[in-house]
C-alpha distance (Angstrom), angle and dihedral (degrees) to the residues before:
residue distance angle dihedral
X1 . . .
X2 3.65 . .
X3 3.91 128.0 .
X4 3.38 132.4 -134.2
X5 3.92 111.7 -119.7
X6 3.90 95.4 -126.0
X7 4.47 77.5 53.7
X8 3.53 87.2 54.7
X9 3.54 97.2 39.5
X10 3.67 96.1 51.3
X11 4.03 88.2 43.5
X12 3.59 95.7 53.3
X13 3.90 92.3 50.5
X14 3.91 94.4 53.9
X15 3.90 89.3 44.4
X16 3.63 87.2 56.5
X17 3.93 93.5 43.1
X18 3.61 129.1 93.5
X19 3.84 94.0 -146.8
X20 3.62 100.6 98.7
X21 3.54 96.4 47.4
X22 3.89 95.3 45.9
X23 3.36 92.0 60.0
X24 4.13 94.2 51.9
X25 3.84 85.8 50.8
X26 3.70 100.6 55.2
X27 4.04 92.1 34.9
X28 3.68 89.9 53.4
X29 4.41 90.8 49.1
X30 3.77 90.0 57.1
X31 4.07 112.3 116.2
X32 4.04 79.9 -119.3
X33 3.74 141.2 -38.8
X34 4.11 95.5 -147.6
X35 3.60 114.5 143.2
X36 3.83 122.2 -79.6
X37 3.78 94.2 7.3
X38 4.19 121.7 104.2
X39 3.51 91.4 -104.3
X40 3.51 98.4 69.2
X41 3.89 88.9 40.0
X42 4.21 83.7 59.9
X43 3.81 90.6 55.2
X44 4.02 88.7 44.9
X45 4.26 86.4 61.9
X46 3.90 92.8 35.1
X47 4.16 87.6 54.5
X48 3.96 85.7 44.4
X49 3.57 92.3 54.6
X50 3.75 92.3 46.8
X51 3.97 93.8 53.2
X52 4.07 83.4 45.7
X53 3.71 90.7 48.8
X54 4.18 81.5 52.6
X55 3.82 94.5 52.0
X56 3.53 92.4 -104.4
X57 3.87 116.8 130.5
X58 3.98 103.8 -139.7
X59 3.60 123.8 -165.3
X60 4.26 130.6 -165.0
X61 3.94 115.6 -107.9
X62 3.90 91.7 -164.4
X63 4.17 123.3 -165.1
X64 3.60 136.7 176.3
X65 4.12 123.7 -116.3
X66 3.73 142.8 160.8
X67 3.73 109.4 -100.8
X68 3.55 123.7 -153.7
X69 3.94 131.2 -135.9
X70 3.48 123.5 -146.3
X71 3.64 118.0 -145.5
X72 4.08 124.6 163.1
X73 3.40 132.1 -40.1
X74 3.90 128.2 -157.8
X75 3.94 131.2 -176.7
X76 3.61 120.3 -173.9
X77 3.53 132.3 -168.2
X78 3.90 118.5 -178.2
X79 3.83 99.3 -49.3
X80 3.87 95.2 -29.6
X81 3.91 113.9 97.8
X82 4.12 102.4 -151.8
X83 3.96 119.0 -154.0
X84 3.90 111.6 -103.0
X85 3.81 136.3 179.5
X86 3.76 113.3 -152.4
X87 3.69 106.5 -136.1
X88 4.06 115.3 -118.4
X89 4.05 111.4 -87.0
X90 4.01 85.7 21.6
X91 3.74 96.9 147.1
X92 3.76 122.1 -124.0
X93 3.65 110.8 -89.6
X94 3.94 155.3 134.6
X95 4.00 115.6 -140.2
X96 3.91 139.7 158.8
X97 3.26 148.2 -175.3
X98 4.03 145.5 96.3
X99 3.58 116.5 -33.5
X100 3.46 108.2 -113.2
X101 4.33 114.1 -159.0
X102 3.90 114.5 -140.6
X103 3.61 97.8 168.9
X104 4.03 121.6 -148.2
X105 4.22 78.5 7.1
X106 3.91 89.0 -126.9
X107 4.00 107.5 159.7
X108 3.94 91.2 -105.3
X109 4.04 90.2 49.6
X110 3.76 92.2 51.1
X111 3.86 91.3 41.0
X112 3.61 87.6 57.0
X113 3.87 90.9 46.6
X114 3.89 98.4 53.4
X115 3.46 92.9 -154.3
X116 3.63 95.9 -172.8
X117 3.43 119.0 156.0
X118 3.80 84.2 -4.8
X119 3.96 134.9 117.4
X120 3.95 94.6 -110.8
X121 4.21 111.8 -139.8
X122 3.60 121.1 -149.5
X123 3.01 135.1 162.2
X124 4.37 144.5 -156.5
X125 3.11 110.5 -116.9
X126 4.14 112.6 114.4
X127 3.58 109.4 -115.7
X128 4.13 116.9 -107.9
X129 3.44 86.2 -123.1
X130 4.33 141.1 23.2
X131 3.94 123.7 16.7
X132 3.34 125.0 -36.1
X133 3.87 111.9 -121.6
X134 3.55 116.1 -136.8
X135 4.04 122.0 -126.8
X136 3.90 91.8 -98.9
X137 3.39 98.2 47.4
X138 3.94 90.8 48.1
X139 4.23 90.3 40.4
X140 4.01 82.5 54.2
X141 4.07 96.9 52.8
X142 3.57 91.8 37.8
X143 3.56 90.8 54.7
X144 3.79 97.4 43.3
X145 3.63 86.0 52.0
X146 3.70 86.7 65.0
X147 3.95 100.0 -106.3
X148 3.48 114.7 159.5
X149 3.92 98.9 -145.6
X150 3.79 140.9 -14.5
X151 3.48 143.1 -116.6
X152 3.96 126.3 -158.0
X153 3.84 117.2 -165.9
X154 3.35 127.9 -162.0
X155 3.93 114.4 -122.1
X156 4.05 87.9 -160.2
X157 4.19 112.9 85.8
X158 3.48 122.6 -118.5
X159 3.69 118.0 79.9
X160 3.91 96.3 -88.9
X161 3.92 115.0 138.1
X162 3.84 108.6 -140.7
X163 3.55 121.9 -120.5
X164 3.96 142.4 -153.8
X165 3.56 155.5 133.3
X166 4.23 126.9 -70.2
X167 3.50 127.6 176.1
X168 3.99 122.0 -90.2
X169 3.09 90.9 -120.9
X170 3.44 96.0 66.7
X171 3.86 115.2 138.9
X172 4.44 98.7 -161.8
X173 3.51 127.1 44.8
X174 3.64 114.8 -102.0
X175 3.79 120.1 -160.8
X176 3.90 135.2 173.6
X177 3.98 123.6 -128.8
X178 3.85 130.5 -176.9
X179 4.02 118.3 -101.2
X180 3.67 96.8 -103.0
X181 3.61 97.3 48.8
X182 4.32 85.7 48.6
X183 3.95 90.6 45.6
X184 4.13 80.3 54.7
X185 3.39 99.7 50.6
X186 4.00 88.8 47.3
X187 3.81 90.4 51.0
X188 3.07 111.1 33.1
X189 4.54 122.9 -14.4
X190 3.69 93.0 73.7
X191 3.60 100.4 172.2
X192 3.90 136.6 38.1
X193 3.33 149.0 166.0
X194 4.03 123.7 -123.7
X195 3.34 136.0 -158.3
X196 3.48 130.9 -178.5
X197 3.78 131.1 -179.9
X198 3.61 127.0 -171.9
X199 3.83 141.6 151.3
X200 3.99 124.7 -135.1
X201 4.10 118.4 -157.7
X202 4.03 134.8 158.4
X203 3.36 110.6 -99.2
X204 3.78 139.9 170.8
X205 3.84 130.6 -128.2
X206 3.95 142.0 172.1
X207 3.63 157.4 -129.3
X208 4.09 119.4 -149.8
X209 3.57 108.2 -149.4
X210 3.62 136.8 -174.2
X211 3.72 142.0 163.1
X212 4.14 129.2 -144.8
X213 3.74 128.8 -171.2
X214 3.94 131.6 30.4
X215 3.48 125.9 -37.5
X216 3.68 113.1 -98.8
X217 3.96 145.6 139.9
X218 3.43 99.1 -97.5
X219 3.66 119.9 69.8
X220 4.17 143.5 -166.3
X221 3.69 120.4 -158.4
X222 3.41 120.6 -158.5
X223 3.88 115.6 173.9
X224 3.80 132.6 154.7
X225 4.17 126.3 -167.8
X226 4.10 109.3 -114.0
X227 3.56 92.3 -169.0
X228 4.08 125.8 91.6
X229 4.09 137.6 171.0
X230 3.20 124.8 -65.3
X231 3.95 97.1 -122.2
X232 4.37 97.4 64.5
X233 3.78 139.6 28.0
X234 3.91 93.6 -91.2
X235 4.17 81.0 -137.9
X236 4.03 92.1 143.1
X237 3.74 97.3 22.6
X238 3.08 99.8 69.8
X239 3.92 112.6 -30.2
X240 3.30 88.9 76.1
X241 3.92 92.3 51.4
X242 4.11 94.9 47.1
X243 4.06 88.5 43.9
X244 4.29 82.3 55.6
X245 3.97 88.0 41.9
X246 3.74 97.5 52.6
X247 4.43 93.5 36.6
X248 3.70 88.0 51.7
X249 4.11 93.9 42.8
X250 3.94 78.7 57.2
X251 3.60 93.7 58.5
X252 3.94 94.8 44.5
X253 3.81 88.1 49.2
X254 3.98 89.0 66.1
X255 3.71 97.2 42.2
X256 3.72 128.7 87.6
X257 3.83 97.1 -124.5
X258 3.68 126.7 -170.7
X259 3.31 102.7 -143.6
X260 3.94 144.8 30.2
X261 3.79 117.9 -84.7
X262 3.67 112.9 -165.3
X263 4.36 114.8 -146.9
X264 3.52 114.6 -154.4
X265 3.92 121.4 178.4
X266 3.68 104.2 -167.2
X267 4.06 134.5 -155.1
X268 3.54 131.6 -151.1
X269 3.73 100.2 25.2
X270 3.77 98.4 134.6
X271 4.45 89.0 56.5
X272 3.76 92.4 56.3
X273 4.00 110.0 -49.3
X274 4.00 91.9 -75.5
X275 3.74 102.9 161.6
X276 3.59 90.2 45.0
X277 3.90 98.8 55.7
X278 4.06 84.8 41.1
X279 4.18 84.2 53.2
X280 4.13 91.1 45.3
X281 4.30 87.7 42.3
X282 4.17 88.9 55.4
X283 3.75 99.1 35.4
X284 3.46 144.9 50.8
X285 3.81 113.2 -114.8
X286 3.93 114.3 -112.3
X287 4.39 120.3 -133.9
X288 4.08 85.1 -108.9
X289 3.82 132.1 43.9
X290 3.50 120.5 177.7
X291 3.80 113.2 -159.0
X292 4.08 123.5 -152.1
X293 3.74 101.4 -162.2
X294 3.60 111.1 139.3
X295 3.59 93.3 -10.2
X296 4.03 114.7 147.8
X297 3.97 95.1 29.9
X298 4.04 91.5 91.8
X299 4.06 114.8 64.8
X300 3.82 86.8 -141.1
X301 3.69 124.1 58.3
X302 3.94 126.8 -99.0
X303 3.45 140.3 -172.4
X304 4.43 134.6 175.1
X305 3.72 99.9 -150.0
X306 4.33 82.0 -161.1
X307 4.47 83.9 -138.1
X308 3.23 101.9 -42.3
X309 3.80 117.4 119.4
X310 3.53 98.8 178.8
X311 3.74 94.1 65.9
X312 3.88 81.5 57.4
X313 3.88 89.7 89.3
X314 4.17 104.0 70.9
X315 3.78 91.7 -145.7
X316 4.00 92.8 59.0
X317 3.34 91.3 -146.0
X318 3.43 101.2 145.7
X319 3.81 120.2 74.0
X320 3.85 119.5 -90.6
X321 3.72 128.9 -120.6
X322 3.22 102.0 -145.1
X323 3.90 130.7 171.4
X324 3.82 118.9 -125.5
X325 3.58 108.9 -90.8
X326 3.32 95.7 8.5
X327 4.09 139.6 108.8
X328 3.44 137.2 -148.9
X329 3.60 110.7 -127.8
X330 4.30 127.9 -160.3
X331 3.43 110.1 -170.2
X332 4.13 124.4 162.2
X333 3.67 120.3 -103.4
X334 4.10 117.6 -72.3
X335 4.02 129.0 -166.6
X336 3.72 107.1 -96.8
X337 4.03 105.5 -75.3
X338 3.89 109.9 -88.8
């Protein structure tokens, strides 16, 4: 495919640029970025002065949410006290009992299990065959099964306790430990004693949005989340995703485009994609949106075209066969969801 020369032009510039990677570094040195808390309000005004800096004029989308507190976690088992991570919206609470495995934690697995009264074990590996069940769906079975708490393991070596989102409303605590210490309690540890503690409070967050080119019908959004747990950096998920957001805005901004793209820097992704529902609940959802989750943490360039082939050629010049009411979304490779 050829390039224009003001494409390549504009390319070569940002390649050359510091910009992008400026912005990663001082996203990455905040205290945190998680959702509702001031460190994630720091990155909002950081992105805004990046888009600025572009010649964009951003403004705040702001919208209210329950933010969650960690406090500490402890798992015990026996005499041995085994390093946890409660996962975010894990409610406050003290449980034991014998640890119960329920494998992929698909509803027949945890049927089969009866975890009741038990701590269910799960863990995050994708099964070889079938769906994958996501966390919530697997925290909901396990506690309609009766289990008192969950555990997720990792199914990657190396002592690292997984991490993600449940709901609020989440009834059992629901904690994340590394693959060794899971393999452990399936061989061997076979009863513990959790304790989670953790702090709910309104909060408020943000979306930064944005628009470049001419005014027209037809619109592109391209959006990336800035926000990340509370536990890590966040550099690949997302900073490396907002710093490709904001170097690519910077190439749009010197092109003559022929259409509207729409920039959206969204909050609160990683507690249950918040800023994008409160994005979709105020606007109207374009034919294309272009996802940057992940993006920049692979030297070679991906894309999930989510079953639509058409979006398979980069230049879009073909028509799109697209459902009523429905987009298209490209979005860069993620870990399967756990």
């Amino acid at each position: 495919m050829e390039i224009d020369e003001p494409v390549a032009r504009a390319v070569g510039r940002e390649l050359a640029d510091d910009a992008s990677w400026e912005l990663l570094s001082e996203l990455t040195a905040l205290p945190e970025r998680f959702g509702g808390h001031p460190g994630e309000r720091r990155a909002a005004d950081r992105v805004s002065t990046a888009l600025e800096t572009a010649g964009l004029a951003p403004e705040f989308q702001e919208f209210e949410l329950t933010r969650w507190e960690r406090g500490e976690t402890t798992l015990r088992a026996g005499e041995t006290t085994r390093e946890a991570v409660a996962l975010p919206y894990s409610p406050a609470a003290e449980v034991a009992g014998p640890v119960v495995d329920v494998g992929h934690g698909s509803p027949a697995e945890i049927e089969a299990a009866d975890p009741a009264g038990a701590i269910a074990l799960t863990t995050t590996a994708p099964p070889s065959t079938g769906r994958h069940p996501h966390r919530m769906e697997t925290v909901g079975h396990a506690a309609e099964a009766g289990a008192a708490g969950l555990l997720f393991a990792n199914h990657h070596p190396g002592q690292l306790p997984p991490t993600g989102t449940v709901r609020p409303e989440t009834p059992i605590p629901c904690v994340g430990v590394s693959k060794e210490t899971g393999d452990r309690l399936r061989d061997g540890d076979r009863r513990v004693e959790l304790a989670v503690a953790a702090e709910t409070a309104p909060a408020t967050s943000q979306n930064v949005l944005a628009t470049v080119g001419p005014e027209t019908d037809e619109e592109l959004l391209v959006l990336a989340h800035y926000d990340a747990h509370d536990i890590g950096e966040g550099a690949l998920d997302n900073g490396a995703g907002i710093a490709v957001l904001v170097g690519a805005v910077r190439i749009l901004a010197e092109l003559s485009l022929d259409r509207l793209v729409r920039v959206a820097a969204v909050g609160c992704e990683e507690i249950g994609l918040l800023g994008s529902e409160a994005l979709a609940e105020e606007r109207s959802s374009p034919r294309v949106v272009v996802n940057l989750d992940g993006a920049g943490r692979f030297r070679d360039v991906r894309a999930l075209t989510h079953g639509y082939p058409a979006l398979a050629d980069p230049r879009l010049q073909r028509p799109l066969a697209v459902p009523p009411g429905r987009s298209p979304v490209l979005a860069a490779p993620q870990p399967p969801p756990r």
